[in-house]
C-alpha positions in Angstrom: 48.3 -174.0 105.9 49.7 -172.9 109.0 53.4 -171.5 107.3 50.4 -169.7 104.7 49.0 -167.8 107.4 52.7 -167.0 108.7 53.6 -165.5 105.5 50.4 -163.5 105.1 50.8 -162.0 108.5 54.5 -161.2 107.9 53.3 -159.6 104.7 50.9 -157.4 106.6 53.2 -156.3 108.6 55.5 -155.3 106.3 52.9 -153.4 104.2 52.2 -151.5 107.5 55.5 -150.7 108.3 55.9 -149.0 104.4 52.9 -147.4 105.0 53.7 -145.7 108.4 57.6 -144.6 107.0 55.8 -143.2 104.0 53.3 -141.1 105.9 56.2 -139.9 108.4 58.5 -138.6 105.4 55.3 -136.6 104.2 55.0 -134.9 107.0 58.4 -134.1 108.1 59.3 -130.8 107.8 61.6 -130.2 104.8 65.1 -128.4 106.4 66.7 -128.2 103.2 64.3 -126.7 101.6 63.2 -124.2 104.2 67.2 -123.2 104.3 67.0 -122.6 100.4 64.5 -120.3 100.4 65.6 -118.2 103.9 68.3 -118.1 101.7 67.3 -116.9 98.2 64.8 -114.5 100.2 67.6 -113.0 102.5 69.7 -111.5 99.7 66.1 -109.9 98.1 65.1 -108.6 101.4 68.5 -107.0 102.4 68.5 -105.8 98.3 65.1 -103.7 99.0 66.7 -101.7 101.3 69.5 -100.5 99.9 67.9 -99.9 96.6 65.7 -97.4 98.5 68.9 -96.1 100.4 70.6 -95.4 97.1 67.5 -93.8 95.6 67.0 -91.9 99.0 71.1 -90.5 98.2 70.2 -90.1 94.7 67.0 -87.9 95.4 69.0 -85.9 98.5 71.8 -84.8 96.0 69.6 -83.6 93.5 67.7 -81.1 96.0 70.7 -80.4 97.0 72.0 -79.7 93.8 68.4 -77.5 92.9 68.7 -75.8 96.2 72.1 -74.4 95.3 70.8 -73.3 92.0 67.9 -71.1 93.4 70.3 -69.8 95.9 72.8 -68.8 93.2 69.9 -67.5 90.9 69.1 -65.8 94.1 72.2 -63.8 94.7 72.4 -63.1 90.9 68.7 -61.2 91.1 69.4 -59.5 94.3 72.6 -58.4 93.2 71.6 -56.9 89.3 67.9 -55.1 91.6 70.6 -53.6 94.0 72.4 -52.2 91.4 69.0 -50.7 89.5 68.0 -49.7 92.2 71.6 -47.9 92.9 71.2 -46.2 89.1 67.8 -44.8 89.3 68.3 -43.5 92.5 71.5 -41.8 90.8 69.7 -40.9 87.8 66.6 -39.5 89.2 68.9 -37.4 91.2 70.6 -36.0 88.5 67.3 -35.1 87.2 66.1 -33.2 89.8 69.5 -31.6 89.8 70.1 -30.5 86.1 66.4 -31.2 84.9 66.4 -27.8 83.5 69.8 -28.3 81.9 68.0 -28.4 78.1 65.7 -25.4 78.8 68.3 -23.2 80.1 70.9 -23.8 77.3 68.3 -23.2 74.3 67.9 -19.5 76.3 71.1 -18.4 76.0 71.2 -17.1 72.5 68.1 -14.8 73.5 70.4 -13.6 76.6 72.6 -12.8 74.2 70.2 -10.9 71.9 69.5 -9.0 74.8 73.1 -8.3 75.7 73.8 -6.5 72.4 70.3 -4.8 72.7 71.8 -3.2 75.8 74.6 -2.3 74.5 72.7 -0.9 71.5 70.8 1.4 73.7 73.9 3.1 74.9 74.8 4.6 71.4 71.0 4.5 69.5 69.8 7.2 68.1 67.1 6.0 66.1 64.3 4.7 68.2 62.5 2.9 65.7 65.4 0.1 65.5 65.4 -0.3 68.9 61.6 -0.9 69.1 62.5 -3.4 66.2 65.7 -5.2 68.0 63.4 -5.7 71.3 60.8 -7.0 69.1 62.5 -9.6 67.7 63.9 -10.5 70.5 60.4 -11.1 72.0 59.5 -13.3 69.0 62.6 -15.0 69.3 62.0 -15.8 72.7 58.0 -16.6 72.3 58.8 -18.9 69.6 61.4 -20.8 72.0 58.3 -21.3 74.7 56.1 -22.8 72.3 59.0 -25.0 70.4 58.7 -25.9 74.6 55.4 -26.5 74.8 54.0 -23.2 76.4 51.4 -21.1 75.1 49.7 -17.8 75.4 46.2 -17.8 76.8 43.8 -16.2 74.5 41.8 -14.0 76.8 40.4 -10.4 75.0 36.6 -11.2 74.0 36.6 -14.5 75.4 33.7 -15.9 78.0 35.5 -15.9 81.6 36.4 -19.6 82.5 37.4 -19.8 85.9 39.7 -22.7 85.0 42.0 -20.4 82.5 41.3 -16.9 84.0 41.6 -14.8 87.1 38.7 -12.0 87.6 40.5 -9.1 89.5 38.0 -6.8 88.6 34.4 -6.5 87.0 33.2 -3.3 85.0 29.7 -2.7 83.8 29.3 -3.8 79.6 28.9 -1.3 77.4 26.8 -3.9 75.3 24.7 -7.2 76.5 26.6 -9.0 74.5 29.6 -8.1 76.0 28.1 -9.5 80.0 30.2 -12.5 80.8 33.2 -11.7 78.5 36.4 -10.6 79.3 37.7 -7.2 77.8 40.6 -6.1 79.3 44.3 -8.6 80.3 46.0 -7.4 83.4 48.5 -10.0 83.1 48.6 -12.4 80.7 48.2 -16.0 82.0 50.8 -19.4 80.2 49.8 -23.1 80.1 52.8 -25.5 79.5 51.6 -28.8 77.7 48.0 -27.8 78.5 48.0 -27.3 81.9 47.8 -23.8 83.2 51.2 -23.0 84.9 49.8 -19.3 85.7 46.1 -17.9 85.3 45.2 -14.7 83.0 44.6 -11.6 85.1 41.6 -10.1 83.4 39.1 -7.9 83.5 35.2 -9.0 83.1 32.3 -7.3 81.8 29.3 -7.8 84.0 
């Protein structure tokens, strides 16, 4: 009985002890496993980084790149506005200059009508082909002004307009129906593509 009680307390014992070394190894801190993963996360960690830095380098070249487009583009525009600009400065020039370049040459042949009707006059006898030369002349020439765009004002038995016609004197009507109207041209007035370029001189019946 007494080696019974021996055994069971030995037994006891030894259960406790297993206990105890079991509840130890639970709650000892794993090493190993803490060095695996510090050193499976390392490597990610230190990867985050330097994807970003690459991405950073990638994203710098690029507007690097785009900034040295628009600077070329740049140059290109100011360089082709400089030379417009250049151009119509030299062409608006010219214009000023020899504007009148077309007009003058398409009165030459009536200067020369006019030359030969001078010389004409030297040795005419008949004054009827004179009159006739000069008046062709004048057609010639009036036919070249309105080929230009100028035109005659109509002023004899027209209502003065103040916008077409000059008053530089006023007589009394001989008729009412003549008050108002204009019956006499002093000088005759010219508008060049509809705008008046020089007012008829007329005379008005009041």
């Amino acid at each position: 009985m007494y080696l019974i009680q021996i055994q069971t307390e030995k037994y006891k014992c030894w259960v406790m002890s297993k206990h105890k070394e079991q509840k130890n190894s639970q709650n000892k801190p794993n090493l190993g496993d803490n060095f695996t993963d510090d050193a499976t996360k390392a490597p990610i960690e230190e990867s985050i980084p330097e994807k970003e830095q690459k991405e950073n380098s990638e994203n710098t070249d690029n507007v690097a790149e785009e900034l040295e487009k628009l600077k070329d583009s740049y140059v290109r525009l100011m360089a082709e506005y400089d030379n417009y600009r250049k151009r119509t400065i030299k062409e608006k020039a010219e214009l000023i200059k020899n504007g009148g370049e077309k007009t003058l040459i398409g009165l030459l042949p009536v200067i020369d009508d006019f030359e030969r009707a001078r010389q004409t006059l030297e040795t005419a006898t008949d004054i009827e082909a004179v009159k006739e030369g000069v008046t062709l002349i004048y057609n010639k020439f009036m036919t070249y002004l309105q080929q230009n765009g100028v035109k005659v004002i109509d002023t004899f038995g027209q209502p003065f307009d103040a916008d077409l016609h000059e008053a530089v004197a006023m007589i009394p009507a001989a008729e009412e129906a003549q008050k108002g109207n204009i019956i006499d041209t002093i000088q005759t007035g010219y508008t060049l593509n509809d705008k008046v370029i020089r007012h008829a001189k007329v005379v008005v019946a009041n």
